[in-house]
C-alpha positions in Angstrom: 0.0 0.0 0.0 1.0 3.4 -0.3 2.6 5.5 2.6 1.4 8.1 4.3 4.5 10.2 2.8 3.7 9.1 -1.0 -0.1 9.7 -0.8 0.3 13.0 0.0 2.9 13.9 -2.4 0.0 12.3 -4.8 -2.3 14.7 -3.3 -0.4 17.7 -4.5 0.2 16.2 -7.7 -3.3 15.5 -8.1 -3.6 19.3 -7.3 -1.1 20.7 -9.9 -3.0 18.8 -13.1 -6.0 20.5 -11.7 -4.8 23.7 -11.8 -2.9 23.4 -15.0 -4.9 23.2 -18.5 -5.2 20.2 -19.1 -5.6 20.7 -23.3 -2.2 22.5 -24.5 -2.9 21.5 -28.0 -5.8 21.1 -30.7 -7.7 17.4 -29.9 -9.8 15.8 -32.0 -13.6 17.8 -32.9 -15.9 14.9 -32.3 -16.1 11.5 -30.4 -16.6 9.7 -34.2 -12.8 11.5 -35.4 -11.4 9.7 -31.9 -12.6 6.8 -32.4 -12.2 5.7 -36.0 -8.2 7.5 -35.2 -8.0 5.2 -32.4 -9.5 2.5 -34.5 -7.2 2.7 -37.2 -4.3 2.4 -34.8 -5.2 -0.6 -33.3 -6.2 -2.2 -36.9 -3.0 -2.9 -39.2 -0.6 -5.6 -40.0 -0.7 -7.9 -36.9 -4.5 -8.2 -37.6 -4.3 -9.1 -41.6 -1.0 -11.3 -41.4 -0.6 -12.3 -37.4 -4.2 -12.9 -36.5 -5.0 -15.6 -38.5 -1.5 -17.1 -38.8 -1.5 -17.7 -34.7 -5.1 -18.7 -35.2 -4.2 -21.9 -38.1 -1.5 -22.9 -35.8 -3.3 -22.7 -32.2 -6.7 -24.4 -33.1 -8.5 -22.2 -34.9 -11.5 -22.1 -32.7 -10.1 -22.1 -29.7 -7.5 -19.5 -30.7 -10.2 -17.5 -31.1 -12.3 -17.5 -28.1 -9.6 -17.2 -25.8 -8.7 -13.6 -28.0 -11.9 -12.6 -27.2 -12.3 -13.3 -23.6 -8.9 -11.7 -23.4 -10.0 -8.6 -25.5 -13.1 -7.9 -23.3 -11.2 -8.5 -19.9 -7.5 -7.4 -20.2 -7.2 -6.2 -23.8 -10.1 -3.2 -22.7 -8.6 -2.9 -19.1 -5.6 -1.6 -20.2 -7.0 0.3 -23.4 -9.1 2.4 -20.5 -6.4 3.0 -18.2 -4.3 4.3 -21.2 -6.9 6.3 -22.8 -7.6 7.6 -19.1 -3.8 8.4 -18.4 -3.8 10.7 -21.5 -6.7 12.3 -21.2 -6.5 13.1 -17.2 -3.3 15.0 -18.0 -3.7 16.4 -21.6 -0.4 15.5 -22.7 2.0 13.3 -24.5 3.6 10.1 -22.6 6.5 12.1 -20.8 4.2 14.5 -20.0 1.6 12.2 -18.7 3.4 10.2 -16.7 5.6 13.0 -14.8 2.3 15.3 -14.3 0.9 12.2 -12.2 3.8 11.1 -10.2 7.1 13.3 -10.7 9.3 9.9 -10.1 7.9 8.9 -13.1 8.9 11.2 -15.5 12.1 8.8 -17.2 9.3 6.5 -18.0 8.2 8.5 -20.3 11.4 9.0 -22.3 11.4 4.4 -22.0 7.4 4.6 -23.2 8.6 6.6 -26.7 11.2 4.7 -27.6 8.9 2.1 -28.4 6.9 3.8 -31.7 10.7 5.1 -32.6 11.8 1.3 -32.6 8.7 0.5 -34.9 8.0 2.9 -37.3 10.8 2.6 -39.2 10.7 -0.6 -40.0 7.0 -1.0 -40.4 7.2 2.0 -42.9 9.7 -0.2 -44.6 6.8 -3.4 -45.0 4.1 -0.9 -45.7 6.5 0.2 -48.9 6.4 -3.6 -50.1 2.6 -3.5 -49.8 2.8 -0.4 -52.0 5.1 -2.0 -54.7 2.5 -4.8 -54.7 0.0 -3.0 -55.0 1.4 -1.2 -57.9 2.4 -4.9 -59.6 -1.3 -5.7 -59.5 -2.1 -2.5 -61.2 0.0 -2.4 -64.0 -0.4 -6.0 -64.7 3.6 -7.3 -63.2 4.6 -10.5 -64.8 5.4 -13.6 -62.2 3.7 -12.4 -58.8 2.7 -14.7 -57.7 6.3 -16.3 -57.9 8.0 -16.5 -54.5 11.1 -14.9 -56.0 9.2 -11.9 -56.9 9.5 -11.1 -53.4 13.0 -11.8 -52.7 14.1 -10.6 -55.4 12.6 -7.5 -54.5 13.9 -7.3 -51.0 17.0 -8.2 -51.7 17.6 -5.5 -54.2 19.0 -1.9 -52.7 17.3 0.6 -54.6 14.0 -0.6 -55.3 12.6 -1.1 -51.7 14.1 1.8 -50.5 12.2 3.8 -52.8 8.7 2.4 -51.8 9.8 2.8 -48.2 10.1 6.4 -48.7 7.0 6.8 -50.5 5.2 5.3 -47.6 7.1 7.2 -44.4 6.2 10.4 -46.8 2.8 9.8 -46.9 2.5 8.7 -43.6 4.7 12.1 -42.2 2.6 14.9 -44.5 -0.7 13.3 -43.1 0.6 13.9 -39.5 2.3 17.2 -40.2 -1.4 18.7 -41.0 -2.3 17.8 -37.6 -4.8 16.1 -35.6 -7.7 17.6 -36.7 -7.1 18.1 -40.4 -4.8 15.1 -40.7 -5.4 12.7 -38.6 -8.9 12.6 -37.6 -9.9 14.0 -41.3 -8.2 10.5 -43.3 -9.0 8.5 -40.4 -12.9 9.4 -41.7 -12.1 8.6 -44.7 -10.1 5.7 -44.4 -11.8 3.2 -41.8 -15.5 3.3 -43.4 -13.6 2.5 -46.9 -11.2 -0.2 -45.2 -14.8 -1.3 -43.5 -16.1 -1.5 -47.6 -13.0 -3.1 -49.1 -13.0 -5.8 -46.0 -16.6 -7.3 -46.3 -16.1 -7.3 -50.2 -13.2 -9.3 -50.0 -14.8 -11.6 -47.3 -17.9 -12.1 -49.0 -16.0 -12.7 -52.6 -13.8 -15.2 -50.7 -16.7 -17.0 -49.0 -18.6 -17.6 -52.2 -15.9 -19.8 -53.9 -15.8 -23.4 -53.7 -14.0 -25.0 -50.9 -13.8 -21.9 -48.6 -16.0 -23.5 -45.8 -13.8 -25.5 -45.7 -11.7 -22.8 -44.1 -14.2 -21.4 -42.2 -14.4 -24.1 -40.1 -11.1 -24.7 -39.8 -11.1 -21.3 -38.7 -14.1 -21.3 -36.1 -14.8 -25.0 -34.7 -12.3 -25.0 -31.6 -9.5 -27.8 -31.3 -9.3 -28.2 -27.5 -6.1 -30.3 -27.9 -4.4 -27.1 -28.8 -5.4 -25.4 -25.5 -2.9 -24.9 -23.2 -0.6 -22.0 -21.6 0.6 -21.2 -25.1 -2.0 -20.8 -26.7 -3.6 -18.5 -24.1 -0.1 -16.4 -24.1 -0.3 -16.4 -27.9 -3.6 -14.8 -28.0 -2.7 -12.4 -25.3 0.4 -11.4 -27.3 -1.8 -10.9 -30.6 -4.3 -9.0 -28.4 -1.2 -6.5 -27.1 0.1 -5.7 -30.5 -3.5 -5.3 -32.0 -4.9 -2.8 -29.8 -1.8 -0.7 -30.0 -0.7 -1.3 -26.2 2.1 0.0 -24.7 3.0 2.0 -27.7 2.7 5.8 -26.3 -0.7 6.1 -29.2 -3.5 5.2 -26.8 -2.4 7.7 -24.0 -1.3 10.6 -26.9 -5.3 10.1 -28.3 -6.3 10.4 -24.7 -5.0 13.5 -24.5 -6.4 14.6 -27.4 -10.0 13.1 -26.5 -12.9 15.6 -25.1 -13.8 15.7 -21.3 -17.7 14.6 -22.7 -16.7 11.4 -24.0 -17.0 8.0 -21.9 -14.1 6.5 -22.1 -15.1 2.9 -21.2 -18.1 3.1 -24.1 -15.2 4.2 -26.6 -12.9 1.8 -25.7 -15.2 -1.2 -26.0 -16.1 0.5 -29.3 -12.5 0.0 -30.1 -12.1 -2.8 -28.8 -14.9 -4.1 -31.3 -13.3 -2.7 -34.8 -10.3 -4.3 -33.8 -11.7 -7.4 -32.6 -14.2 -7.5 -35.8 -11.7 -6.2 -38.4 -9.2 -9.3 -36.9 -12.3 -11.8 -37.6 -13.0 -10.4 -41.0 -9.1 -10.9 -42.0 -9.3 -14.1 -40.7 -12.1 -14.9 -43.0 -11.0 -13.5 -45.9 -7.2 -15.0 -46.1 -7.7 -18.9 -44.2 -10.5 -19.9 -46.2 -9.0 -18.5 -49.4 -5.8 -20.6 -48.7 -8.4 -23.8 -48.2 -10.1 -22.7 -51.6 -7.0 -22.4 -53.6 -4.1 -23.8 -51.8 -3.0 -27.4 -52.8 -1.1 -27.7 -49.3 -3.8 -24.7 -46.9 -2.3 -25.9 -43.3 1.2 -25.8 -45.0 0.3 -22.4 -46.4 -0.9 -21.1 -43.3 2.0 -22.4 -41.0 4.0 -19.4 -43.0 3.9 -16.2 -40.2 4.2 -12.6 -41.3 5.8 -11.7 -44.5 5.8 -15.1 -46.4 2.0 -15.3 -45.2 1.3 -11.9 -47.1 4.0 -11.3 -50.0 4.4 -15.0 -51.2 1.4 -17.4 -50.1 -1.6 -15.7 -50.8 -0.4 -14.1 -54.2 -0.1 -17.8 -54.9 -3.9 -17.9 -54.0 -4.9 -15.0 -56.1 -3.4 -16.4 -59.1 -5.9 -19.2 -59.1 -9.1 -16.9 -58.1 -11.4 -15.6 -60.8 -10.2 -11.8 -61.8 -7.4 -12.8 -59.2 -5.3 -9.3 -60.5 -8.6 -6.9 -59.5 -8.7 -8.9 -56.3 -5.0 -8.6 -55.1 -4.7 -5.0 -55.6 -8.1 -4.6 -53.9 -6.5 -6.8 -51.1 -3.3 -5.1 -51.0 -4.9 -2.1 -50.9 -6.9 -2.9 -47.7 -3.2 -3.8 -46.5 -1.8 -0.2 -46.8 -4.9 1.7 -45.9 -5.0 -0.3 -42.2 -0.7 0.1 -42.5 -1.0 3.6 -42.8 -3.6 4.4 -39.9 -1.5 2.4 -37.7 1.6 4.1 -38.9 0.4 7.7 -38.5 -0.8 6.8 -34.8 3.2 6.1 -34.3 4.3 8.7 -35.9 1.9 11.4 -34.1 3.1 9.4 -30.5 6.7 10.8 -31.1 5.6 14.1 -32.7 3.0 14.9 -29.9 6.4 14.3 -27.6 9.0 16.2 -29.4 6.0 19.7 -30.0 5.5 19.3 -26.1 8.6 18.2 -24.4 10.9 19.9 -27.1 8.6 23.3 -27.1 9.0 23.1 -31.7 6.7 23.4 -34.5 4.4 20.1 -35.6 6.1 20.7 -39.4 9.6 20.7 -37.7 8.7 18.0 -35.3 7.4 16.4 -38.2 11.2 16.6 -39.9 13.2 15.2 -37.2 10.8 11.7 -37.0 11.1 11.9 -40.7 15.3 11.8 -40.8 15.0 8.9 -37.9 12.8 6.9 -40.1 15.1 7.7 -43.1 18.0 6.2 -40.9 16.7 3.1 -39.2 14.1 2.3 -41.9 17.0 2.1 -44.4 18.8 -0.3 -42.3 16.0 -2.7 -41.9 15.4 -2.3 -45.6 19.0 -2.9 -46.8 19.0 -5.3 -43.8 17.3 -8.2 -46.6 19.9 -7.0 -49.1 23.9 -5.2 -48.8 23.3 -5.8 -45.0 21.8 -8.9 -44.9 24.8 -11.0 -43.5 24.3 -8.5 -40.1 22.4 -10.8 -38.1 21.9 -12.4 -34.8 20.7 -16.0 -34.3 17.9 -17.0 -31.8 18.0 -21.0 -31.8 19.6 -21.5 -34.5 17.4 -18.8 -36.5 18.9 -16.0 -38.4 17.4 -12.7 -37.5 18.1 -9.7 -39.5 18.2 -6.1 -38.7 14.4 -5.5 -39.1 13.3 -8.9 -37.2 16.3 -7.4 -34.5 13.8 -4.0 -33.8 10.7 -6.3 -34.2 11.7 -8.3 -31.5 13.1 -6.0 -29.1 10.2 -3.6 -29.7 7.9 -6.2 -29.7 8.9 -9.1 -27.2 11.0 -6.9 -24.9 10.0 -3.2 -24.4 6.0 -3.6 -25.3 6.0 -6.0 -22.3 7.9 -4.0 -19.7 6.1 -0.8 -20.4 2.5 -2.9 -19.9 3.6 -3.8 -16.6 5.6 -0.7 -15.6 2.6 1.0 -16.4 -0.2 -1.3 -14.5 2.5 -1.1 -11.4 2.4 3.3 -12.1 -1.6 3.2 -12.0 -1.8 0.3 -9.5 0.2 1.5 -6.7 2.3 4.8 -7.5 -0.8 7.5 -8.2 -3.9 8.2 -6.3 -6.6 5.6 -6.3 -9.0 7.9 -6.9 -7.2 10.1 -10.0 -8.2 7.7 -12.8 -11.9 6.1 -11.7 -12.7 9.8 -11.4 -11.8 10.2 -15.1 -12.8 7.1 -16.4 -16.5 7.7 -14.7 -16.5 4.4 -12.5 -15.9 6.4 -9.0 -19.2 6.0 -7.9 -19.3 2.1 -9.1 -18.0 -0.3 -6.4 -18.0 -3.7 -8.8 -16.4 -1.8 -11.7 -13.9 0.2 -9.7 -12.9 -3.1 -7.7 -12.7 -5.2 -10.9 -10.7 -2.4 -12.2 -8.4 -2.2 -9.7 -7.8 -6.0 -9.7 -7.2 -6.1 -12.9 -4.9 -3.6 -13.2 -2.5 -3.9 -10.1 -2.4 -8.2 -10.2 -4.1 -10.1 -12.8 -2.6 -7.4 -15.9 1.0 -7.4 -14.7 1.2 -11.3 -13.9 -0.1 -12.7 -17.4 2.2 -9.2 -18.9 5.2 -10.9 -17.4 4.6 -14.2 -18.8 4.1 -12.8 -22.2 7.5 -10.7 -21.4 9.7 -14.3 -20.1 7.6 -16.5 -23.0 9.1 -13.8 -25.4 12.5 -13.2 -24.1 13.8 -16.1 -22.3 11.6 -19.4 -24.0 13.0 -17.7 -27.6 16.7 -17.3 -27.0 
């Protein structure tokens, strides 16, 4: 429990955010503009290539229904508590976390390096899904070849180019800001990702052999259940809903003091969870439908999943060239929400904490991406022999930030964070701006979840990741 001492040094930072404004910069105009932003951050590569690989190889069904009890019981615990953090204060992660607890404050500097890890690299995969997407379109000869895709990342020039076309895009959409930026595409975006999903879902399902794959996909294999398959799902769950990744609190702080918080996060929570579902039925039972080896197929995670196995599929589909660049399409609409949420994490940091312009702000994440997205691209080509192995696997520079972003840092910030709001603040600071104050049930559950259950299943996630893989 806390000491006497501690609570009242709470008290008086409790005191100080109430005095201070709590809005030092423009947020978003309407509940709708935070949710579809926050929506789009949470929906992106893990949820088209990582859901439904992890959901093939732990049971399908099974898979499934432990990500959803996890979703409505951890996965929108810790949404809340990050969405409440930023809004409480107003500000960006170092901000947030020092305005609560002083102590704190070097957290906050930890929290960001976690979107500077990713970006970079995930700017460099959203410029293959634009080179593919321009192969569909003007008709590329031997697609659906795997060496189209090694051949292309193993080349210097090429991929490099596409990766700056993406980090581009993604930087002049944040540079105009969260409301005519951010939110603005976000509008636009989400409802036509929402289109371009079901089409490809329902065009999928109406072939011959796909339901096949759809129950595959949905009737639950209860020998797979186990430990594993539970952490799996929670490490799908953490990456999809953008976790630990500085975006959820920076949208906080941007969010409007009318909004509920729990209502928009279970909203959230059920684009991601839906949008997950709907990727899962569009690429498994398309593998089933077209694949001569589908459990082979879908045993391939990330890139091979995406770039190699299901052009292979779209070859064989009817008008399989429209299809693929409507797919691929629905690829780098849901890579670039996710991408901009990163982005805007580090610029919200750098225009608060640094006291400089969004367009200048905008620059310097611009020249960091430039440096470290180069190396993870040239990392599959002139760099390719710098490596590490991890059992006897090769990893190469962009796996190297994956992993450390993703099995190392995401982790410890989740739990640092539940241990922050669990035990370091005032117990009262974030029910009172979450709404639940007054609700003993919620505010218990809350609490529970938060301070014990969170940070216990967190750190297996963190030892499964780090010490099971090395």
């Amino acid at each position: 429990m806390i000491d006497e001492k501690q609570s009242a040094s709470e008290e008086t930072d409790e005191n100080v955010i109430e005095q201070t404004p709590e809005k030092k910069h423009k947020g978003f105009t309407s509940k709708l503009g935070f949710i579809l932003a926050a929506a789009g951050s949470a929906v992106g590569l893990g949820n088209l290539w990582r859901f439904p690989y992890l959901a093939a190889k732990y049971g399908g069904g099974i898979f499934l229904l432990c990500y959803i009890v996890l979703a409505v019981t951890i996965g929108f615990t810790l949404l809340v508590l990050e969405i409440s953090i930023g809004r409480k204060t107003g500000k960006g992660v170092i901000g947030a976390f020092a305005s609560l607890n002083k102590k704190f404050k070097w957290f906050g500097y930890v929290c960001v390096v976690v979107p500077i890890m990713i970006v970079p690299y995930y700017c460099v995969i959203g410029g293959w899904v634009v080179k593919y997407i321009s192969a569909y379109v003007v008709g590329a000869q031997g697609i659906s070849s795997a060496t189209f895709f090694t051949d292309f990342i193993s080349s210097t020039w090429e991929p490099l180019v596409f990766f700056l076309i993406f980090a581009m895009i993604t930087i002049v959409v944040v540079a105009f800001g969260v409301q005519k930026g951010i939110e603005k595409l976000s509008k636009i975006l989400m409802p036509v990702l929402a289109i371009i999903a079901v089409f490809l879902m329902i065009y999928v399902l109406c072939q011959p052999g796909a339901f096949e794959g759809v129950a595959y996909f949905l009737v639950p294999d209860f020998s797979e259940f186990g430990f594993e398959t539970v952490l799996a799902a929670l490490g799908q769950l953490f990456y999809s809903m953008s976790l630990a990744m500085c975006i959820m609190i920076t949208y906080g702080s941007y969010m409007k003091k009318d909004v509920n918080i729990r209502k928009s996060a279970r909203q959230i929570s059920v684009c991601d969870t839906g949008f997950a579902i709907v990727a899962a039925f569009i690429i498994i039972p398309a593998i089933f439908a077209f694949s001569p080896n589908p459990t082979d197929a879908l045993s391939k995670s990330g890139p091979s999943l995406m770039f190699i196995q299901l052009p292979q599929v779209f070859a064989s589909l009817p008008a399989g060239n429209f299809i693929g660049a409507i797919f691929f399409l629905l690829v780098f609409f849901a890579a670039l929400t996710s991408s901009i949420s990163l982005v805007e994490a580090i610029v919200s940091v750098l225009c608060e904490n640094g006291r400089i312009k969004r367009v200048t702000a905008c620059i310097i994440v611009f020249l960091v991406i430039l440096v470290l997205g180069t190396l993870s691209s040239l990392g599959n080509g002139v760099l390719s022999g710098v490596s590490i192995n991890i059992k006897g696997q090769p990893y190469g520079i962009l796996d190297i930030f994956d992993f450390i972003s993703n099995s190392v840092l995401m982790p410890i910030v989740a739990i640092i964070t539940c241990i922050f709001a669990g035990y370091f603040i005032d117990k009262n600071i974030l029910p009172k701006e979450i709404g639940n104050e007054n609700e003993k049930v919620s505010r218990k559950y809350f609490s529970i979840m938060i301070r014990y259950v969170a940070p216990v299943l967190l750190a297996a996630i963190l030892f499964s990741g780090l010490f099971l893989n090395l």
